[in-house]
N, C-alpha and C positions, 0 to 999 in steps of 0.2 A: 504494500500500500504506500502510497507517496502523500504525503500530507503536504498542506499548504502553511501557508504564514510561517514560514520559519528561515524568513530570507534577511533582515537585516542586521547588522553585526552587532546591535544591542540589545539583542532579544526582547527578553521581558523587563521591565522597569516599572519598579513599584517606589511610589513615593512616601517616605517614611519623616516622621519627625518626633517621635519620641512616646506619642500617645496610644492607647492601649488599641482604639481600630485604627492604627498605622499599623502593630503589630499583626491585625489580625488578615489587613491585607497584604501583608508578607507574606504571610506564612499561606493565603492562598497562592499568592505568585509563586513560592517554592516550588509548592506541590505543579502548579503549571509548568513552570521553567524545566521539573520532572518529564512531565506527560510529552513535552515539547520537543523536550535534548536539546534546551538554548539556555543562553545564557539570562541568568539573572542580575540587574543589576537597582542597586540600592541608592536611592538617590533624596539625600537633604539640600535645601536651598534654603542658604545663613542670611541674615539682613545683612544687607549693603552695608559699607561702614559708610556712606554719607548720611550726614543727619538728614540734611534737607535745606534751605534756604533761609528755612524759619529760623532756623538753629546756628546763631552764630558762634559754635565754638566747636572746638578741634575733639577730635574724636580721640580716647586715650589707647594708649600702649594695652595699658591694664585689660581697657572692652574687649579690645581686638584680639587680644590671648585669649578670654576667658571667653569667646564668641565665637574662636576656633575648635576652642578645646572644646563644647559643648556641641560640635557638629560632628567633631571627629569619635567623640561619646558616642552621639545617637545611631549615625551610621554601623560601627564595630556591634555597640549591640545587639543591632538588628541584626547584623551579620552572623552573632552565634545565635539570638533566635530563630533563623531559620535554618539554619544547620542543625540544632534541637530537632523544633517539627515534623522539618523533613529529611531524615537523614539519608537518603537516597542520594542527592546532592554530590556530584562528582568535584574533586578536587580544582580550583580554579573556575567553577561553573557561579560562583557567586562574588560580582563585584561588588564596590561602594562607590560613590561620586558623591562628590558636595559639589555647589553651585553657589553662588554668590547673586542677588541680585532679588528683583521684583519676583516673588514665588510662582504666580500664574504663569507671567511669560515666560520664565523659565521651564519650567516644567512644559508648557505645548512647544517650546522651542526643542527640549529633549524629541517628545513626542513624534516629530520628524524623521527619528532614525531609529524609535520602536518597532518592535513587532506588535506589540501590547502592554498599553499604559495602566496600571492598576492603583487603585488610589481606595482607602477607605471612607465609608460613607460622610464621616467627619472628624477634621482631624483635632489636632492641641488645641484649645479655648474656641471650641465647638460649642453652639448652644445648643444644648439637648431639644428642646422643643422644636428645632429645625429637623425636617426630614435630611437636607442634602447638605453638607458645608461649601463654603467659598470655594475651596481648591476643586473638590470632586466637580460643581456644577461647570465651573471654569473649564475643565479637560472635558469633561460629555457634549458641550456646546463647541469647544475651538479646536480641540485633539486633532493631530496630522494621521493618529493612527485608532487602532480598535480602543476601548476604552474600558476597564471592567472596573466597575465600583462595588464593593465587599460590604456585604449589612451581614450581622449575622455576628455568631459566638467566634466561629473556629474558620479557620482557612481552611482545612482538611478538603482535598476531594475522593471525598472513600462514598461508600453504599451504593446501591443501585439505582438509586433513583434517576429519571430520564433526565434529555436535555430539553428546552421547550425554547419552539422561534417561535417569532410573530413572524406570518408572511400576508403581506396584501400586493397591490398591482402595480407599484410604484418600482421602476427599477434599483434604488434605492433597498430592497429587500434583499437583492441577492446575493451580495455580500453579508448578509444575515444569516442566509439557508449557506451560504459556504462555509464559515466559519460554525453554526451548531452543526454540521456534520462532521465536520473537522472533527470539533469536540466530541461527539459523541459516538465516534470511530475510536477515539483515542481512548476513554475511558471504557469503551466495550458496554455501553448502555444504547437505550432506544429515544429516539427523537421523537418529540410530541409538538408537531408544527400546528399553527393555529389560524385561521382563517376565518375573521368572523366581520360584521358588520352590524352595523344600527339602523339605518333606512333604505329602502328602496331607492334612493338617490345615488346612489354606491355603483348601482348597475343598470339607471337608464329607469324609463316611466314606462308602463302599461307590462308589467312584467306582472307573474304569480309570485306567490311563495315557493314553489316547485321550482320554476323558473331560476327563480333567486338562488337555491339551494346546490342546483345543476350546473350554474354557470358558476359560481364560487370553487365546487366539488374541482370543475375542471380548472380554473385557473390553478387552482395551489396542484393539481396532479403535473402541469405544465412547468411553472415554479419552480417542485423537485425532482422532477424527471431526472435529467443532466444528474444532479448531484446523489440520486441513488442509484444511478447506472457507475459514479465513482467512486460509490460507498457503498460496495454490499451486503457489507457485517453489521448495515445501521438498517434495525426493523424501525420503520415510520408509523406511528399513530399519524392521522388525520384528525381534527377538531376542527369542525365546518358548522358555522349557524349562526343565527341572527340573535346576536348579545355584543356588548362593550367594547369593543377589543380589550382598553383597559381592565374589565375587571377578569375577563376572559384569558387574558396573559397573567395576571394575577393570581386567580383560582389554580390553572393547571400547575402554575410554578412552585405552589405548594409540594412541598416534598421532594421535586427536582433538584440535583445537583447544579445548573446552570438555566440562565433565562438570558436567550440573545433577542436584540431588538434592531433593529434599522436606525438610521441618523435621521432619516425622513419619514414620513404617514404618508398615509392615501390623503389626496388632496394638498399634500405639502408642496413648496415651491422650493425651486433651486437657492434663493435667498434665504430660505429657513435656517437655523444654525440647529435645532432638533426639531422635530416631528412633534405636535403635544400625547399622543399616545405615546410614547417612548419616554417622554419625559416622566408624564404619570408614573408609567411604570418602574423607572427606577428609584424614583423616590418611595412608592409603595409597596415594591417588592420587600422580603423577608431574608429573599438570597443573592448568591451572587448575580450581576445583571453585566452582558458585555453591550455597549453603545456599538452599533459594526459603523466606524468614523474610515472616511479614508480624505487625504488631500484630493 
């Protein structure tokens, strides 16, 4: 079997900085970086030492140590955390990188020469009553590459539980249904693609319900054709009907090990920076969610 995504020279890249779900989307990236046979790499991004304009005064000897040393802390211990969890992890398969500079554009600038950017739901002085923090929304909307944001206790990807796309009409999908095959090749589980709809407006006026149901059936057969004909150890579930998308990707993802979504929705524009079903859903999902982002 040949698997895709596993072409640029910095593999996987998870962004860490010291809080407890940075660790927990490490130690998913490990176990990925695993499943992958690419490289993992660990990446902090330290404040600038300029103050700013506002601030007229010189920035000390003392900060600049003790602002290193604190980046160079958090990366190493990420480092034996995820050589902990995942101790499959080949010798040299796990870097670090600090970055220096505005956190977001650092990070989508990394993003460029990912194979897959992973970020936890929210990181250090996160507010809890937020579904998604600053850093995560920032890569799911401007990411050069795939995107997986980490809800949840544990990185681990163990159990059987399936993979679960959203697929609709939008070419925008297919890099969706590529990459949960990918996965769910790689993990030796079954794909739970999803194709649903809310109005009759989705496929045109003077249609049945039948109608509806028949032309949907066949689009998503059309969708994964191609990619079950290069995946043939992935048994497909179908889930075709007239409900949410959102709570419809929601629901099935329950229990799944992974939940891939599109950058784009049905009726999205090429100016869109996410789809609002994709957005939804990663903010309400329970598990790990991949954004399929490409430049």
């Amino acid at each position: 079997m040949t698997f895709l995504f596993t072409t640029n020279l910095d593999g996987i890249v998870a962004a860490v900085d010291g809080s407890s779900t940075a660790d927990v989307a490490a130690a998913w990236a490990a176990h990925e970086a695993v499943l992958r046979n690419v490289t993992l790499t660990l990446v902090y991004v330290k404040p600038s030492d300029e103050a700013g304009p506002w601030i007229d005064l010189p920035t000390s000897v003392e900060y600049l140590a003790e602002r290193d040393r604190i980046a160079e802390d958090i990366v190493e211990r990420a480092s034996q955390h995820v050589r902990v969890v995942a101790s499959e992890l080949r010798d040299g398969q796990v870097k670090t990188l600090v970055r220096e500079g505005p956190k977001m554009t650092a990070l989508i600038d990394i993003s460029k020469d990912a194979d897959l950017m992973v970020v936890g739901c929210r990181g250090r002085g996160g507010v809890a009553r937020l579904l998604l923090g600053s850093t995560s929304s920032a890569l799911v909307h401007h990411s050069h590459s795939p995107v997986a944001v980490i809800h949840g206790e544990t990185g681990a990807a163990e159990g059987d539980g399936p993979v679960v796309v959203g697929v609709d009409a939008m070419p925008a999908s297919e890099l969706a249904v590529a990459i949960a095959f990918d996965e769910a090749s790689r993990r030796g589980v079954d794909l739970v693609a999803v194709h649903t709809w809310t109005n009759s407006g989705d496929f045109g006026s003077d249609v049945t319900s039948g109608d509806l149901l028949q032309q949907a059936e066949e689009e998503l057969a059309q969708r994964i054709a191609g990619w079950a004909e290069r995946y043939p150890d992935v048994t497909v579930h179908r889930v075709v009907g007239q409900d949410n998308p959102v709570h419809a990707l929601v629901e099935q993802s329950s229990g799944a090990q992974l939940l891939v979504v599109g950058s784009h929705g049905h009726g999205g524009f090429a100016g869109m920076l996410l789809g609002s079903v994709s957005w939804a859903v990663v903010q309400l999902a329970s598990g790990p969610v991949i954004v399929a982002r490409r430049s």
